[in-house]
Structures are given as structure tokens and as C-alpha cells.
N, C-alpha and C positions, 0 to 999 in steps of 0.2 A: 481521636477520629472514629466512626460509627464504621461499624466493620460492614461491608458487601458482599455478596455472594461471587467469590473468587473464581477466574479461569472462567469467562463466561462464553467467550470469542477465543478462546487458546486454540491454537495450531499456528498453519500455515497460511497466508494471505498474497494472494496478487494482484498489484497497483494495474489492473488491466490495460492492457493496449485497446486506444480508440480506431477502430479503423475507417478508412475515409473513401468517400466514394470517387469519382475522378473529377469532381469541382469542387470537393474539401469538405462535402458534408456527410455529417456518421452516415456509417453503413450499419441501420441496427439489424438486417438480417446477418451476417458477420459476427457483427456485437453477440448477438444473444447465440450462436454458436460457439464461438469463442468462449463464454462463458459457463454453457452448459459443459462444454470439455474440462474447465478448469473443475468444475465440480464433482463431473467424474472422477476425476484426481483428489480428489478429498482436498481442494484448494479452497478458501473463499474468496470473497471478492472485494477488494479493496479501490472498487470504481473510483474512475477520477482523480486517480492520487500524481505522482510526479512524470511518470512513463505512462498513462492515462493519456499525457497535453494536456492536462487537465484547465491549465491557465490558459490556453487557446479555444477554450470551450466557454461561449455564453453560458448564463446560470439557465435559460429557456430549453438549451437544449442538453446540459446535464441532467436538468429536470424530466425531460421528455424521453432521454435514456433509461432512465431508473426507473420510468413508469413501465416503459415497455418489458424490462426485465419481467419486472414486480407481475404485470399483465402472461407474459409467458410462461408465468408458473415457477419462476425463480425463489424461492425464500428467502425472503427477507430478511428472518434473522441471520444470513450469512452474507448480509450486504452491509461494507463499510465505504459507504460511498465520501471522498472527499467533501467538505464545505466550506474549506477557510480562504477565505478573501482579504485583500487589501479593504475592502468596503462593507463594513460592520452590516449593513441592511443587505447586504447579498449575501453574507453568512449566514444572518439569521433567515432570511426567505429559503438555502438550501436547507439549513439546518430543521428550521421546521418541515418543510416539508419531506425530509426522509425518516425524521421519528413520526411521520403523521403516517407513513407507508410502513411504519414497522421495522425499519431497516435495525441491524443489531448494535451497531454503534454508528458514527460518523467521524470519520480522521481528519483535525481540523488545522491546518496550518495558524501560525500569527499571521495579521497583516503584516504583509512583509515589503512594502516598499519603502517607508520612512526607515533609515537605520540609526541604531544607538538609543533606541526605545530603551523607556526605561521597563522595571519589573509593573510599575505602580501602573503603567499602562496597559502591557499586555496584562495585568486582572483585570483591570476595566474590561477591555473588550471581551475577555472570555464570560465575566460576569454578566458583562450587558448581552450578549449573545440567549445566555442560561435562565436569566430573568425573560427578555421578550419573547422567547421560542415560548414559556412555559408550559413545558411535556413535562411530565415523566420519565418518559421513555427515549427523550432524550439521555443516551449515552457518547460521553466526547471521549475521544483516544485523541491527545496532541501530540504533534506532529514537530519532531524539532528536527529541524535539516541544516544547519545554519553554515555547511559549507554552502548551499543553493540558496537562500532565502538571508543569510548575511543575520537574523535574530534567533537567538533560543531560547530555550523553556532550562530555564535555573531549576536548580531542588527548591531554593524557599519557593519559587513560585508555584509548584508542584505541591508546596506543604500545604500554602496559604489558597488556594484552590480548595485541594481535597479537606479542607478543614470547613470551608466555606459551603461547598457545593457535595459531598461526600457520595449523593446518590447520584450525579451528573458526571465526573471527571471518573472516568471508567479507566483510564491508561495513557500509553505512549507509544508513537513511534521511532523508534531510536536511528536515525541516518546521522548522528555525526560524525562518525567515524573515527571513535575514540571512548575504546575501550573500558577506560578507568571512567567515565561518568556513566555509560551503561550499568556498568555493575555496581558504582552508586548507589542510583536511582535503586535499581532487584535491591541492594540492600536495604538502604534507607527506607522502603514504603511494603518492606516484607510482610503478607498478616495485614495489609488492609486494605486488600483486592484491588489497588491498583498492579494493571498487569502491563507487564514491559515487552515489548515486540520488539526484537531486532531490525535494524534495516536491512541485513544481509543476509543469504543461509553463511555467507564464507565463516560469520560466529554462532552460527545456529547451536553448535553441541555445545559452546563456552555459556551460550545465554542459557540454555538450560539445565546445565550444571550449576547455573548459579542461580536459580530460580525463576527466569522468566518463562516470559508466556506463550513462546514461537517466534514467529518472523514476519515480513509484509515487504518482500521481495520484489525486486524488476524480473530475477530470471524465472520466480514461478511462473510467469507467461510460459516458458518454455519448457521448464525442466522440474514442473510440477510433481510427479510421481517420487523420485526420487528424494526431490527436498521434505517432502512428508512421511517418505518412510524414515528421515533420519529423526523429524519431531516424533513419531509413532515410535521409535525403537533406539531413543541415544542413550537408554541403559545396556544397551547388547554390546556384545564385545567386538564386533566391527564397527563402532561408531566412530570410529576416530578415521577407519578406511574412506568410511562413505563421505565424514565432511573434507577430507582432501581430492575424495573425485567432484564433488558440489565447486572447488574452491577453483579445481582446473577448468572445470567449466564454465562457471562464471568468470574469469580471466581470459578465456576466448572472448566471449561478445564484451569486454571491458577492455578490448584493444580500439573500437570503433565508436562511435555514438549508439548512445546505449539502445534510443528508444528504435532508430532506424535499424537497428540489427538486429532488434526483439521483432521488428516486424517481418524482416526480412526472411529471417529462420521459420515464419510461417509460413508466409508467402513460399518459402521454399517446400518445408516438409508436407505441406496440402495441397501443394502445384496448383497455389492460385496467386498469380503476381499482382492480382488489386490488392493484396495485404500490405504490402511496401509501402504504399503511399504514407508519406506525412503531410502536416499541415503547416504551412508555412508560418516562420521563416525558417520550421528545419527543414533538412532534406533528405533525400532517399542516400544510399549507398552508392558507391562509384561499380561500375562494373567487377572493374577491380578486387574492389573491397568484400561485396557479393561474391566472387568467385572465392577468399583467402577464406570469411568465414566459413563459407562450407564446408572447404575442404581441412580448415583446422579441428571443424564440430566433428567431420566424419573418421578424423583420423581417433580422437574419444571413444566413436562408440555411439556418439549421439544420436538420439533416437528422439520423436514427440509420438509415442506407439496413440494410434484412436484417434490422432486431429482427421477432422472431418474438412 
């Protein structure tokens, strides 16, 4: 395998929350605050990913998101905005079009509606993606969820990519939630700059003990500062403290749906209630619900210090 320039996107990553105006369409003034806070947190931006809605979003108006960013002054090399589709031509229309904006990678799910695909297919479509985009600067991080998405990214297919494509297949994002192929994977592709993001901070310090690359988080929406100081400092001798306060906090908002209590805790901490909104067919929080997270976030300590 031709070796890459290793750690290019390392840290911290958040699957941004979309937010919605009150007839279900983005809010980009919102969007690009939201966004600029996560970076003052030393976050980046993993647009459009599973807590994004990302799959509730036409490709026109992901497209039209990421320009506004890109237009606000955003950099792009800290933008991994989602691309992967059930429909190979809609991957590649995202996909080119964010190496065409500069973005730093793209996190590309399989098509994921046919299930029991084989390996021989998902190369094709990543292949076919890599060949029609033809950038450069295309860089893919895949995306294996296969509790939500029901397919995954095997090692050999992982081998037979990065053997194939060596300057293109930049990494992965790890949500299966199952420890022993994460550290696999940091094993098996150590030294040849594919870099492995956890899906959680709750393994944050395990994945960087074992060599990976960071993380690409739901609750960096919220709890941004602290997930970064654990990637910034999990050789210090409190690192084992801070991932069990990461771990009680994400266990709070992992009592409710996930994406409506990522929004909610906005909505709350910036006393602006249009943050709640989702787009159908999820839904907001029950009063209820809204009254238990807060009051479980505040009994923590939780804080989102600067949300605007």
C-alpha cells in the first residue's frame, strides 16, 4: 500500500444538527452559528452525517448548505460533510461537488437500502463514486453504522479499496458499536494513514490508546469543549476521569431520541425554542421529556459556555 500523509482531519468531529425553520426548511442563519460555535470549540464539522437528518435532506439543499457555510467564511478544510446515498449519481453529484469546494474529506455511507449486499458490490459503488467524481482532492472517510444502515465496511473491503484507491480512501467512521473490529481496523491499517474515528467520545481515550484518529460524535453538538480536551490531553493523568464524565453525559441525552434532545439542549441553553424543531417523521420531545433532560444535564454540571 503507498503510504499518505497520516492524521490529516484528526481530532474531534460533529455530525451537525440541521436546524429547521417552522415549515421544515434549514435555518442557514442558525446553521452557520451553530457552526461557527462548534469551531470555536476546536470541533469540526462533520455536516450532514446521521444526527444532521441528513437522509431527510434533498442533495439541492445539502448542496446549498455547504455553500453558504464555504460563502461565510467557514474552511473548508474542516468540513466533512456527508455524501453517501442509496443512489450512486447522488453520491457522486455530492461528492463532487464538496472536493470541488475544498472540503477536507467527505463521510460516505454504503447504499444502504438493498440488504445482504455483497463486498464485490459495495467496491463497485465506492469505485464508481472515485473514478466519476475524478478529483484529487477527493478524500472518503466510510462510514459503517450497520446497527442503522443494516450493511458494513468488512477489513478485506477496507484492504481492497485502500490497495486500489490509496490516495482517495482517507479513513473511517466507526458507529458499530463493537469494540473488537474498531481496534482491528487502528490495527490492521496502522502506518498507512488510514485514520479511524470513533463513533463515540464514550471510547474516545480506548481509540486513542490504540491509535486512532478522534471521534465524529452526536453529543459534540453539545458537549464540544470537553470532548476535545480529552482528544487534546488523553496522555494526562486525568484522562480516565474526564472520559467517565463524557460517558455520564452522553447517557443523559441517550435516555431520549437522540437527534430531538441534541436539539433541545440547544434550544434550551440559547433560550431559542425554534432549535427543537425536527423534520418529519421525527418529532420534538414531550414536555415531559424536555423538563427530565434538563434537569438530569443540570444536575452534571452541564454547561454549553459561548452558545450564541
Amino acid at each position: 500500500m503507498n503510504e499518505k500523509t497520516a492524521r490529516p482531519m484528526a481530532g474531534v468531529f460533529s455530525p451537525v444538527v440541521t436546524p429547521f425553520t417552522a415549515n421544515y426548511g434549514p435555518d442557514t442563519g442558525r446553521f452557520v452559528r451553530h457552526c461557527r460555535w462548534l469551531l470555536s470549540q476546536n470541533v469540526g464539522l462533520a455536516v450532514f452525517g446521521t444526527n444532521s437528518e441528513a437522509n431527510s435532506l434533498s442533495g439541492d439543499e445539502r448542496m446549498a448548505l455547504l455553500e453558504t457555510l464555504v460563502d461565510a467564511g467557514v474552511d473548508p478544510a474542516r468540513l466533512m460533510p456527508g455524501t453517501g446515498c442509496c443512489a450512486l449519481t447522488e453520491t457522486v453529484r455530492l461528492s463532487r461537488h464538496a472536493a470541488g469546494l475544498g472540503c477536507g474529506g467527505v463521510l460516505m455511507l454504503p447504499p444502504f437500502y438493498y440488504k445482504g449486499v455483497s463486498d464485490e458490490g459495495l467496491f463497485r459503488n465506492f469505485s464508481e463514486v472515485i473514478e466519476r467524481v475524478g478529483d484529487p482532492r477527493l478524500k472518503i472517510y466510510l462510514y459503517h453504522i450497520p446497527p442503522v444502515a443494516q450493511v458494513g465496511i468488512s477489513r478485506s473491503l477496507i484492504e481492497r479499496l485502500l490497495k486500489a484507491y490509496p490516495n482517495s480512501i482517507a479513513g473511517i467512521k466507526d458507529s458499530g458499536g463493537d469494540w473488537e473490529y474498531t481496534k482491528s481496523v487502528i490495527q490492521t491499517f496502522q502506518g498507512t494513514g488510514f485514520d479511524v474515528f470513533a463513533g463515540s467520545e464514550a471510547i474516545l481515550l480506548e481509540t486513542m490508546r490504540a491509535g486512532g484518529a478522534g471521534c465524529i460524535s452526536a453529543t459534540a453538538n453539545v458537549n464540544p469543549g470537553p470532548i476535545h480536551r480529552l482528544f487534546a490531553t488523553w496522555t494526562e493523568a486525568d484522562a480516565e476521569a474526564q472520559q467517565k464524565a463524557l460517558v455520564a453525559t452522553r447517557a443523559e441525552f441517550q435516555k431520549f431520541p437522540m437527534i430531538a434532545a441534541l436539539k433541545q439542549a440547544i434550544a434550551h441553553w440559547s433560550d431559542d425554542p425554534s432549535w427543537s424543531t425536527v423534520r418529519p417523521p421525527l418529532v420534538e420531545l414531550t414536555d415531559g421529556q424536555k423538563a427530565d433532560l434538563v434537569a438530569n444535564l443540570n444536575a452534571l454540571g452541564f454547561q454549553m459556555p459561548g452558545l450564541a
